[in-house]
C-alpha positions as CSV (number, residue, x, y, z in Angstrom):
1,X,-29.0,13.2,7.6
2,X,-29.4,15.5,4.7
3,X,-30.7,16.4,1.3
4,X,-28.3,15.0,-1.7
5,X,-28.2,17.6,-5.1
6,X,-31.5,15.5,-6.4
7,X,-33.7,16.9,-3.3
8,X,-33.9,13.1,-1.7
9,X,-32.5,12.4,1.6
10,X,-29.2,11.1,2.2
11,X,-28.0,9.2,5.3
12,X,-24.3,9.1,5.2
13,X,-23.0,7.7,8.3
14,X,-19.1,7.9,7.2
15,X,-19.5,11.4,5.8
16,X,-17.1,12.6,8.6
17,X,-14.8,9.9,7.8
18,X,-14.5,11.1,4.0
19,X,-14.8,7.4,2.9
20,X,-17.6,5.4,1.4
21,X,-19.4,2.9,3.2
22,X,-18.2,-0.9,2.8
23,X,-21.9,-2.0,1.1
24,X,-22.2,0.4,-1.5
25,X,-20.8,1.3,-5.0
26,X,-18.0,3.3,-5.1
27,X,-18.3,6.5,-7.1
28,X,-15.5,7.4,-9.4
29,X,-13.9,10.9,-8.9
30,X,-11.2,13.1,-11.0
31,X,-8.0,12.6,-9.6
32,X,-6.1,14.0,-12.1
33,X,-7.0,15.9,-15.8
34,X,-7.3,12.8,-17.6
35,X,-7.5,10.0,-14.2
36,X,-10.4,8.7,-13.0
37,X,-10.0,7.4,-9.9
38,X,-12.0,5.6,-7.2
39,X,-11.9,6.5,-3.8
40,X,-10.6,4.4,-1.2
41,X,-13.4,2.0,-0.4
42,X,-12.0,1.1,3.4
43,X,-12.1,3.0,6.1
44,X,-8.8,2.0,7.5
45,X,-6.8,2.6,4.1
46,X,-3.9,5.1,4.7
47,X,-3.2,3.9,8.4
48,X,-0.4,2.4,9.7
49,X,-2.4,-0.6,11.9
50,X,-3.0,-1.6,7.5
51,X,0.7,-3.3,8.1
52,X,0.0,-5.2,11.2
53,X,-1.9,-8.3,10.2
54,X,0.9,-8.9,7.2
55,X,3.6,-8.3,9.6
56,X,2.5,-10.6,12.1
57,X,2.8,-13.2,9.1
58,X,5.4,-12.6,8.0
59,X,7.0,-12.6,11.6
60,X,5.0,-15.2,13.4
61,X,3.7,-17.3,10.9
62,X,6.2,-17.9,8.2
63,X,9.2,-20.0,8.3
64,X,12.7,-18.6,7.9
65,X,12.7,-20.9,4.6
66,X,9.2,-19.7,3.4
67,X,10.7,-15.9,4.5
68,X,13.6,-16.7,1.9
69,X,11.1,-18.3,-1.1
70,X,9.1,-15.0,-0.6
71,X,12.5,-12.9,-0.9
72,X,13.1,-14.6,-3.8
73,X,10.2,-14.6,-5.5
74,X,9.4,-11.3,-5.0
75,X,13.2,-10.3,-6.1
76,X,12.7,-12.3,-9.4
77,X,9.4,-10.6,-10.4
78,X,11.0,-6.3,-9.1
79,X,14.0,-6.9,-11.1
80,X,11.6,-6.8,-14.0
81,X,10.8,-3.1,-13.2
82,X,12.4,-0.4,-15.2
83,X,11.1,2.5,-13.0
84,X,13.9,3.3,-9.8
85,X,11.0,5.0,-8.4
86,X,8.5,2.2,-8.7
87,X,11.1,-0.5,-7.0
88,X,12.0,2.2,-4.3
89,X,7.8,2.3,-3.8
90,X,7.1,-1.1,-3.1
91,X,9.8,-1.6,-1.2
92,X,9.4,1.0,0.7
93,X,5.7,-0.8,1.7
94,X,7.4,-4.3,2.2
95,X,9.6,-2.1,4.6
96,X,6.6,-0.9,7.0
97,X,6.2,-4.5,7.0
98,X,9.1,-5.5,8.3
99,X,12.8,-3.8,7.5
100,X,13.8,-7.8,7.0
101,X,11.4,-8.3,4.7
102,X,12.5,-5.6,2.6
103,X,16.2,-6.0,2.9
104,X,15.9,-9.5,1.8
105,X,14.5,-8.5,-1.2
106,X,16.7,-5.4,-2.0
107,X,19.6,-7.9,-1.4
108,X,18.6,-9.9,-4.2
109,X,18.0,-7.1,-6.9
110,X,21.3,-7.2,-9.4
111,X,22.4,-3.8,-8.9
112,X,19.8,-1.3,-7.9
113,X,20.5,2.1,-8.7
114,X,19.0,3.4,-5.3
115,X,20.5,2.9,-1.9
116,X,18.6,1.2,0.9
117,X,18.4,4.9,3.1
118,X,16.0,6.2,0.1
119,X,13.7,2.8,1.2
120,X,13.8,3.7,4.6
121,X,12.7,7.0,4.2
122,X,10.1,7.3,1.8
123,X,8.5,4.2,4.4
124,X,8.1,7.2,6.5
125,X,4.9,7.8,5.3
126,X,4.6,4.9,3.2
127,X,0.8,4.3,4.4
128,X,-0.4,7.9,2.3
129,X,1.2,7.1,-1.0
């Protein structure tokens, strides 16, 4: 507990955590000169257990068929992308994933200009960007 710039009281249970409570408003912050941001409204954002309930999904749950529809879809839809470094990005999420998941869709993009390694490493750290 303690006193907020307006002299009232705040109790601030996730002030440790850096992150704002699920049931209240999120408060917009500079992020950049002319961003405005919001901070991350769950307390498990920027972990890596964020990839385990679409993993098991996409592992356990979906068909090899409905695997290949997503693969497809998802190609048809990244192709569209201009940016490299965009397409390299989400991959590079689908990748934490699953690596399958990823590949399938890299192997459907009409010749990206990026190689499958640069996927694999930025999904390093994928989680914090």
């Amino acid at each position: 507990m303690g006193l907020d710039g307006s002299g009232a009281l705040d109790y601030f249970r996730y002030r440790f955590l850096n992150r704002s409570p699920p049931d209240t408003a999120e408060r917009p912050y500079e992020a950049s000169d002319n961003i405005v941001s919001r901070q991350g409204r769950h307390c498990s954002e920027g972990m890596r257990r964020e990839y385990d309930q679409p993993r098991d999904l996409y592992d356990r749950v979906m068909t090899d068929e409905g695997r290949a529809y997503l693969h497809s879809n998802t190609a048809t839809v990244l192709k569209l992308v201009e940016n490299q470094k965009i397409q390299t990005r989400y991959l590079a999420q689908c990748y934490r994933i699953s690596p399958k998941y990823a590949q399938g869709i890299y192997a459907l993009l009409p010749k990206p200009e990026f190689n499958f390694g640069e996927v694999r490493e930025m999904a390093e750290d994928a989680e914090c960007s």
